[in-house]
C-alpha positions as CSV (number, residue, x, y, z in Angstrom):
1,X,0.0,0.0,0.0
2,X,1.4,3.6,-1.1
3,X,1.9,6.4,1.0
4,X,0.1,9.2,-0.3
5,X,2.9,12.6,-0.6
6,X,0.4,14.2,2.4
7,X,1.1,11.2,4.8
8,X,4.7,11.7,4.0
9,X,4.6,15.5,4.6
10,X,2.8,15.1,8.4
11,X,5.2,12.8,9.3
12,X,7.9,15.2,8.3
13,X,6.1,17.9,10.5
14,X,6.3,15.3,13.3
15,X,10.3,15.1,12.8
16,X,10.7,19.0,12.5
17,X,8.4,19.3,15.9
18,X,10.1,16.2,17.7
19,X,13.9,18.5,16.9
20,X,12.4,21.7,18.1
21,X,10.8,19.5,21.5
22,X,14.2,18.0,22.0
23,X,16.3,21.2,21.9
24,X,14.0,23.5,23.1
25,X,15.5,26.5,21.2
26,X,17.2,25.5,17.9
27,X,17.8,27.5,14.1
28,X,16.0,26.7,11.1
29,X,19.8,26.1,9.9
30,X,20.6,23.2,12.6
31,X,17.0,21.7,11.8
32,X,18.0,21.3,8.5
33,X,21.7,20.0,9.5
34,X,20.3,17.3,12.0
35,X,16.8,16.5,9.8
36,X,18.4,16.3,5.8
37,X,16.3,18.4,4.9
38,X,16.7,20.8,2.5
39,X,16.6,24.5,4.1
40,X,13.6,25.3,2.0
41,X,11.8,22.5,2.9
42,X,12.1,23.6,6.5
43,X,11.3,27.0,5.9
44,X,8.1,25.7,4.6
45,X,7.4,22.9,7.7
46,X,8.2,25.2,10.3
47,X,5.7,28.0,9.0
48,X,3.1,25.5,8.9
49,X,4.2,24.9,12.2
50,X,4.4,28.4,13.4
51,X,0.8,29.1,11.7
52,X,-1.0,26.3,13.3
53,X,0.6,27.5,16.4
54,X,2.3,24.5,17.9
55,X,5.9,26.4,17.4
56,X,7.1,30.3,17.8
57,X,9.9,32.2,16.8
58,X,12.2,33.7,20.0
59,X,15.1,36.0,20.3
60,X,18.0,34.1,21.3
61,X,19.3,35.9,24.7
62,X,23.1,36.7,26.0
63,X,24.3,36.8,22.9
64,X,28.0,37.2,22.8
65,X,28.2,40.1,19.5
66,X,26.2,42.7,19.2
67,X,24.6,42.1,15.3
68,X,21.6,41.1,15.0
69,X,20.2,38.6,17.3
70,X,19.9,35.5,16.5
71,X,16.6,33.5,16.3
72,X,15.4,30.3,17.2
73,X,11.9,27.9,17.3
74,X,10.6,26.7,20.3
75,X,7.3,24.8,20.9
76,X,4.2,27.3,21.7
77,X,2.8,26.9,25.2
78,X,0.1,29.5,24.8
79,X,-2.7,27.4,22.4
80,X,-2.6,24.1,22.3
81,X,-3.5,22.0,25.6
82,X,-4.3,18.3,26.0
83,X,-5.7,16.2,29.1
84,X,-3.8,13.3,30.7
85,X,-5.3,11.2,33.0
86,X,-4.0,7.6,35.2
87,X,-6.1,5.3,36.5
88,X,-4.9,3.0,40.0
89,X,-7.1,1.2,41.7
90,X,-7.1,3.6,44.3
91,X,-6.1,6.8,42.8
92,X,-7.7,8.2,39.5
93,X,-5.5,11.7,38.8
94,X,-6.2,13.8,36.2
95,X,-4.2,17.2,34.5
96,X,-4.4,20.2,31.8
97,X,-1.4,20.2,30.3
98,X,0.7,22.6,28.3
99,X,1.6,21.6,24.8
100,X,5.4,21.3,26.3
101,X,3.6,18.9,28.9
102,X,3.8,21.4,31.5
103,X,0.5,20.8,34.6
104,X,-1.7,24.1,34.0
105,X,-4.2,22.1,35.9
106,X,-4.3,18.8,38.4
107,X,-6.8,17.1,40.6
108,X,-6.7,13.5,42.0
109,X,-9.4,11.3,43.0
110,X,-9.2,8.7,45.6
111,X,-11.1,5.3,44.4
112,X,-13.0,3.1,46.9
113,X,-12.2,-0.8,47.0
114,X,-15.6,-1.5,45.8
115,X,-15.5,1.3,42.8
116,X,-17.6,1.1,39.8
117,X,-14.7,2.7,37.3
118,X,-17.6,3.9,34.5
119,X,-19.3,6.1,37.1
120,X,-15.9,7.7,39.1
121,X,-14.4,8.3,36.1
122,X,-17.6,10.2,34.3
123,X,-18.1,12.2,37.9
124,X,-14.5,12.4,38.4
125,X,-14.5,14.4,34.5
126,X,-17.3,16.1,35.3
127,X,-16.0,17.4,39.1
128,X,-12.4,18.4,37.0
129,X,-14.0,20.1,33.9
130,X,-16.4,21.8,36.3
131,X,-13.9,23.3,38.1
132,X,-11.5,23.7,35.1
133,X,-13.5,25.4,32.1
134,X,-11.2,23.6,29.1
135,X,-11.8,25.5,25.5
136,X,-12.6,22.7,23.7
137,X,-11.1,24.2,20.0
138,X,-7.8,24.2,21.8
139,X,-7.4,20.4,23.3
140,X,-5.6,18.7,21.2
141,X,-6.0,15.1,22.2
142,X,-6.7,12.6,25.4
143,X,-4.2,10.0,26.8
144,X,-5.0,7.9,29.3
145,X,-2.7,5.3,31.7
146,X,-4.4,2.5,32.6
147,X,-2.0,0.9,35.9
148,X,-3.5,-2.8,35.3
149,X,-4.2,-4.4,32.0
150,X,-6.2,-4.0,28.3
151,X,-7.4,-6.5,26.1
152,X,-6.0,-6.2,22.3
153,X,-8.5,-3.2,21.2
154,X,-6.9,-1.2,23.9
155,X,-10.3,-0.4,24.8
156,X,-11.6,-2.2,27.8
157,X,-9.7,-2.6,30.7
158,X,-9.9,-6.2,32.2
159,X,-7.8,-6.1,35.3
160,X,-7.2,-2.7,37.6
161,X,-5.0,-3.4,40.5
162,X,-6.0,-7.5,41.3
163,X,-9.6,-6.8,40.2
164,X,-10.8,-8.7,37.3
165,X,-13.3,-5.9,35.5
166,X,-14.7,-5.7,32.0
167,X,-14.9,-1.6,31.8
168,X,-15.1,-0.5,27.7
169,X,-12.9,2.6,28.7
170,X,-13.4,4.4,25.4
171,X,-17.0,4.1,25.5
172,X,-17.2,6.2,28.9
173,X,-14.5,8.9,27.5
174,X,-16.2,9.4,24.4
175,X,-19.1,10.6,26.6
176,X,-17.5,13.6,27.7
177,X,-15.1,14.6,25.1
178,X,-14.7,14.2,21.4
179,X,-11.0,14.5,21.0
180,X,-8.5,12.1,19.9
181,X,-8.5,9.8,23.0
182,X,-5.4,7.3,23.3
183,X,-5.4,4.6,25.8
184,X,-2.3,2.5,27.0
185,X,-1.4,0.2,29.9
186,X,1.1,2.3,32.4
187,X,4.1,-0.1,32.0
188,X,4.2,0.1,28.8
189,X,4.1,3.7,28.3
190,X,7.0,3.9,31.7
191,X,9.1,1.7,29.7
192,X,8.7,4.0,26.6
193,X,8.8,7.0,28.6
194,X,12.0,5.7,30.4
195,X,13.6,4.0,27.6
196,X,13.5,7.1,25.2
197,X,13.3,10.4,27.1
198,X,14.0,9.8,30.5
199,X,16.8,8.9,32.3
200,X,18.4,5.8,30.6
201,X,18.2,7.5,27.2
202,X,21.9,6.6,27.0
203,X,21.7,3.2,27.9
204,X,21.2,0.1,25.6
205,X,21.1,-2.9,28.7
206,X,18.4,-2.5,30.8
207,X,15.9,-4.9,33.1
208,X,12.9,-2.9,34.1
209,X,10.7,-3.9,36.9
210,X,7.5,-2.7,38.2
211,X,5.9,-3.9,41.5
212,X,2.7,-3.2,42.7
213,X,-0.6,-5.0,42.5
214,X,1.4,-6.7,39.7
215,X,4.9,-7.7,38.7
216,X,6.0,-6.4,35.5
217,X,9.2,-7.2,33.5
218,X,10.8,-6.1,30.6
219,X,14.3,-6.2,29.4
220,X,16.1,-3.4,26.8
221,X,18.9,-5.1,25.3
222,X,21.1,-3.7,22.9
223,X,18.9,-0.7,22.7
224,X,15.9,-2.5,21.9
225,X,13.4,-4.1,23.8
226,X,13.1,-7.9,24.0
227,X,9.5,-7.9,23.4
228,X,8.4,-6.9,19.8
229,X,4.8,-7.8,20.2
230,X,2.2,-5.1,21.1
231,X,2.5,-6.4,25.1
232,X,6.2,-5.8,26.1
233,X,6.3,-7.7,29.3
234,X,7.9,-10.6,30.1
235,X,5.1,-13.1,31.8
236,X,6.8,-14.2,35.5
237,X,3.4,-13.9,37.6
238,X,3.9,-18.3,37.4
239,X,7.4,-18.3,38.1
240,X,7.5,-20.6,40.8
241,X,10.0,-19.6,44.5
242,X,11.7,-21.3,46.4
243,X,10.9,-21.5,50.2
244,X,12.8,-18.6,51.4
245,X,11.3,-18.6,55.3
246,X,7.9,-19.6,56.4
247,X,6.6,-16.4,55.7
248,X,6.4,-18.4,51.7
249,X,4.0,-20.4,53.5
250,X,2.5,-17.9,55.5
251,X,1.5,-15.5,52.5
252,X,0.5,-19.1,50.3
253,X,-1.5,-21.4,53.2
254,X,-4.6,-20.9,51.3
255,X,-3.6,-21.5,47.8
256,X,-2.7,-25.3,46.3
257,X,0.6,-26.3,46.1
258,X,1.1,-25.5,42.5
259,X,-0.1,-21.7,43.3
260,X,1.5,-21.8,46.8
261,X,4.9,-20.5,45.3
262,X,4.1,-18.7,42.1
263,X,5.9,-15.4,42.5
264,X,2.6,-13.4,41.9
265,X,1.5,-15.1,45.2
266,X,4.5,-14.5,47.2
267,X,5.3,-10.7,46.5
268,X,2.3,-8.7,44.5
269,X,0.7,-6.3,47.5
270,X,-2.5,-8.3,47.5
271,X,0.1,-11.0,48.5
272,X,1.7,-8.5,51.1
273,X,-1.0,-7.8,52.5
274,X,-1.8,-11.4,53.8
275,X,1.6,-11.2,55.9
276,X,0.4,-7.3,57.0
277,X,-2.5,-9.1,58.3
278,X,-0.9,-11.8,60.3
279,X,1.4,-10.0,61.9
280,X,-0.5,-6.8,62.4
281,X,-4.4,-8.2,62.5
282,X,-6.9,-5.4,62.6
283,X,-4.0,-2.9,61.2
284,X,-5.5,-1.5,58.2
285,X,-9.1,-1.6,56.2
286,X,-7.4,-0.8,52.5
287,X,-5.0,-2.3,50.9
288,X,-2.8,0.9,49.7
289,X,-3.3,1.9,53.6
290,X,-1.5,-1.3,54.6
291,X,1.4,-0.9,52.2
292,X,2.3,2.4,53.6
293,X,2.0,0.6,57.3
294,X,4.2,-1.5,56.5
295,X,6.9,0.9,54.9
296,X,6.7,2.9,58.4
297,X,7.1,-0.1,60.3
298,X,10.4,-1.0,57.9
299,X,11.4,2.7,58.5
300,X,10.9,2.2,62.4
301,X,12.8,-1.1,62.0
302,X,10.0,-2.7,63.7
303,X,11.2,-6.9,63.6
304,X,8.2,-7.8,62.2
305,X,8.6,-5.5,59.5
306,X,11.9,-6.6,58.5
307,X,10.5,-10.5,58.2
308,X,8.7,-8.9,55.6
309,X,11.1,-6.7,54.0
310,X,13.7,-10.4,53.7
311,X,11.1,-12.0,52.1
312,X,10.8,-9.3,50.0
313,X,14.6,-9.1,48.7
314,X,14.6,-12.5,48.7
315,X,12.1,-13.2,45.9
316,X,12.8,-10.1,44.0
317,X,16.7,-11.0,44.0
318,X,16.0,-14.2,43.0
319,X,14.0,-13.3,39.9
320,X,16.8,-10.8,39.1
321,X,19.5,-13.3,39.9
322,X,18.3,-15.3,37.1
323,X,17.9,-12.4,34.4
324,X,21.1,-11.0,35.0
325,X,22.9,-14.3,34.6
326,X,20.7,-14.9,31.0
327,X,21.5,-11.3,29.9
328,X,24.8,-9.9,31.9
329,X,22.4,-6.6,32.4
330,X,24.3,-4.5,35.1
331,X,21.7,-1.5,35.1
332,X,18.0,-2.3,37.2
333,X,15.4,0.3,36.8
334,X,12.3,-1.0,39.7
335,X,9.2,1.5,39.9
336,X,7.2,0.7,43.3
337,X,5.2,2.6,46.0
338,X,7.8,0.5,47.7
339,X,10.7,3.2,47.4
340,X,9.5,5.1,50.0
341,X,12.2,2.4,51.8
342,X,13.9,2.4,48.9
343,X,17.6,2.7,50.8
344,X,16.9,-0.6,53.3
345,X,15.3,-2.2,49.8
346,X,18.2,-2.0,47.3
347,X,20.9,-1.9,50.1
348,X,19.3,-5.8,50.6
349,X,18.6,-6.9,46.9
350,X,22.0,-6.1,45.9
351,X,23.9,-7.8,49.0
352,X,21.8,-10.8,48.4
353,X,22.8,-10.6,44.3
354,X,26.7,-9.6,45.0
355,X,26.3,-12.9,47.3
356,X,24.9,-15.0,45.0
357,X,26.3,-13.7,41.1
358,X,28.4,-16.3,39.1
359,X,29.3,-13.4,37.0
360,X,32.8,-12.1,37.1
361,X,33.3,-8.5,36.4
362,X,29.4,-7.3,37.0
363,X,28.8,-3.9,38.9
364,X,24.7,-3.9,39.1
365,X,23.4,-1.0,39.7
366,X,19.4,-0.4,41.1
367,X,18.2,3.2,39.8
368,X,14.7,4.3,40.5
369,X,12.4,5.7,38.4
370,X,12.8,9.7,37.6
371,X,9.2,9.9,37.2
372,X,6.5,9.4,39.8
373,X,3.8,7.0,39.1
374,X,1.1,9.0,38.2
375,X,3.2,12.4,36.9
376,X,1.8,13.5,34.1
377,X,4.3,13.1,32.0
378,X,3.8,9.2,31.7
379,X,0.8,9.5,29.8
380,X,2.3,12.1,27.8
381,X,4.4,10.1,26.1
382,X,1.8,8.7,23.7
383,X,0.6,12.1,23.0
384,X,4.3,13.0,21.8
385,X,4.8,9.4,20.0
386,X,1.8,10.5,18.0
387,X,3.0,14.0,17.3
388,X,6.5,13.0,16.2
389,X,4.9,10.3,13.2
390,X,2.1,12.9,12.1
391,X,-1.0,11.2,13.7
392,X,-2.2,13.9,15.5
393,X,-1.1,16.8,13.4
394,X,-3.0,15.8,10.7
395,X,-6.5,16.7,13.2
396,X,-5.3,20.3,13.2
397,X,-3.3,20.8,9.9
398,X,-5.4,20.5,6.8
399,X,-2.5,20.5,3.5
């Protein structure tokens, strides 16, 4: 199938916008350096650009002669605008955000354990746009980050937290708002947002883990991830443990003994929450409530606590254990609610790896995440995927 010369020429636009995002300040001349394009050509993207208003002209400043100044293209924060919005099973944040993905606006809900996602979310919109009149000509599009799981439409989310749930997500948005509206699981758009813009830009080696209500795992190697496939994670809920301590038997008594084990059953906080329980009954009603019990307890070095914390390490090493010695992947990337005791956490893991590693000649290194959970600028990455290859431009840029 041919690309029509149009499809070619948004995509283009995409390119010339991704350069003027990633420099922030940047010539018409170095565009056309770092692009191949001819300098006409850019003349001609960028004033398509500058008259659709996602890009202005500024005055370079401190200039070192005194001729003319010198002037550069940024991207315009004064039009455009587009929502982001994560969904937890206990939190559901939303924001306004500037084209450059800077928060104009923010508001987060807190979700009951019993929550009926198609009616918080509507009031939840409804409470957010009440407050925060949006011009509807100016939003330029929807993403939303879904922290549980999508079936193959990307439409209806089938697990939120360790609730099964059969919600048609797009169906509820399109209610409210008819914009572009672009739906992902969180991991996947943290690995993108991770793996490209943030902080391990630079590296090609990388095993990413994500703990929470699940366990997800993916692995960048040689710059690309492992996964190909529309789902990049790497399916270790069965992986079965060994038996660390009794608390493996503790956190498992009422499973079968193929379940008992499974790593999903030993470590996920609907798991941790069985040990909270037996060593602190009565503690806590919810579960995100219990998690952050137990972090202060760990901080407090409460014995108990520390049980817990071991049998922590002790699972989460031993998955690492094995994917460092499959891929010789120094660099760890984990994204918890856990990090609040992130020091007494990785100071463990990596004794119990150093201990353990056949691997001569390894220096692993546990980084956390430079984004929060639910900042904003998660989600945004799927807006600015579809920017750069001309997907969204093309809804505001008739050629």
């Amino acid at each position: 199938m041919k690309t029509a010369s149009n499809d070619y020429k948004y995509q283009n636009l995409g390119q010339v916008y991704q350069l003027i995002e990633q420099f922030e300040l940047i010539s018409r001349t170095d565009i056309a350096k770092l692009s191949g394009y001819a300098p006409a050509s850019i003349t001609g993207l960028t004033k398509i650009l500058i008259d659709n208003r996602l890009i202005l002209e500024r005055t370079a400043q401190n200039l070192p002669s005194r001729g003319r100044p010198a002037v550069g293209l940024s991207l315009s924060p004064f039009h455009w605008n587009y929502l982001c919005i994560t969904i937890s099973s206990t939190t559901l944040s939303i924001f306004l955000c500037e084209l450059s993905g800077k928060p104009i606006y923010q508001a987060k809900y807190p979700l009951s354990d019993d929550l009926i996602i198609d009616k918080a979310l509507l009031n939840a919109l409804d409470d957010f746009l009440g407050n925060h009149p949006i011009d509807n000509e100016r939003l330029f599009a929807v993403s939303v980050s879904v922290v549980g799981k999508l079936d193959k439409t990307k439409n209806i989310v089938t697990q939120l937290g360790s609730k099964a749930l059969h919600c048609n997500l797009r169906n509820i948005l399109e209610k409210r708002l008819n914009k572009p509206i672009l739906i992902n699981e969180h991991f996947q758009l943290w690995l993108l947002a991770e793996s490209t813009l943030g902080s391990l830009i630079s590296h090609d080696d990388v095993i990413f883990l994500q703990l929470d209500d699940e366990i997800n795992l993916s692995v960048l190697l040689r710059g690309e991830l492992l996964h190909k496939n529309e789902y990049k994670r790497m399916n270790v809920d069965r992986m079965v443990m060994p038996k660390f301590s009794e608390l493996s038997d503790i956190v498992g008594q009422d499973l079968s003994d193929i379940e008992r084990y499974q790593l999903v059953n030993q470590i996920t906080f609907s798991a941790l929450a069985k040990l909270i329980d037996h060593y602190y009954p009565d503690n806590h009603n919810t579960l995100q409530a219990k998690i952050d019990s137990l972090c202060q307890a760990i901080l407090e070095e409460d014995p108990s606590a520390l049980l817990i914390l071991e049998h922590i390490c002790d699972n989460l090493s031993y998955v690492l254990l094995n994917l460092i010695s499959i891929f010789s992947t120094e660099k760890i990337m984990l994204c918890s609610p856990l990090l609040s005791i992130k020091n007494m956490l990785f100071a463990k893991i990596e004794q119990k790896i150093t201990a353990n590693l056949r691997q001569d000649g390894l220096n692993i290194d546990l980084v956390t995440s430079q984004y929060e959970w639910d900042s904003p600028e998660i989600p945004s990455v799927a807006i600015k995927y579809e920017i750069y290859n001309g997907n969204l431009i093309q809804n505001i840029i008739q050629l």
